[in-house]
N, C-alpha and C positions, 0 to 999 in steps of 0.2 A: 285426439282421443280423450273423450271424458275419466276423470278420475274417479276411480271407483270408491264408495265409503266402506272404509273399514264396520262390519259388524262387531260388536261387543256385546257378549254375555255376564250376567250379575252372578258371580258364583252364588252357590249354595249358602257357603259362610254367609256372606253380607245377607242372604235372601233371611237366614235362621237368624243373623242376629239383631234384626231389623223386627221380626216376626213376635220375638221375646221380649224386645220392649216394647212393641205397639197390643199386643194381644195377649189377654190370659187361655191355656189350652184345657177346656174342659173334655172328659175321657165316659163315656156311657156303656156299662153292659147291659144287653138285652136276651132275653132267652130265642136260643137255636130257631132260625129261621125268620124270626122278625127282623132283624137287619136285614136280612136279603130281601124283602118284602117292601122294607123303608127306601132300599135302594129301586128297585124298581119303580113304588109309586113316585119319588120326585124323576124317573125316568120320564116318566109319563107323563106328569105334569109340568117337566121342564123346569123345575127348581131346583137349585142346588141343598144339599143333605144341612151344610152349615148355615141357610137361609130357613131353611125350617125349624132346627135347635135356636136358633137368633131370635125366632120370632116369639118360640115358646118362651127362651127365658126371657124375653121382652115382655110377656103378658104377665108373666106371673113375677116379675119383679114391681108391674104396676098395680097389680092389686094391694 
């Protein structure tokens, strides 16, 4: 009988404090219903939410 491998999960801890030195966390209010809107267009176009903020402040850090 083959040996089965143990699976292993990364807690949460290690996930947060891994996350805190590799990443700053930036936090955006937008008025009522624009989030939901932003959420569905990268629904749609299959992007994720933080590859779009990424891109913006990539543009406008190189101006």
């Amino acid at each position: 009988m083959a040996e089965e491998k143990r699976k292993t999960k990364t807690s949460s801890a290690v996930k947060n404090r891994y996350n805190k030195k590799a990443y700053d966390r930036i936090s955006v209010v937008v008025p009522k219903g624009m989030g939901e809107e932003f959420k569905q267009k990268c629904a749609e176009l299959g992007v994720s939410q933080a590859q779009i903020v990424k891109q913006a402040v990539e543009e406008f850090l190189a101006k």
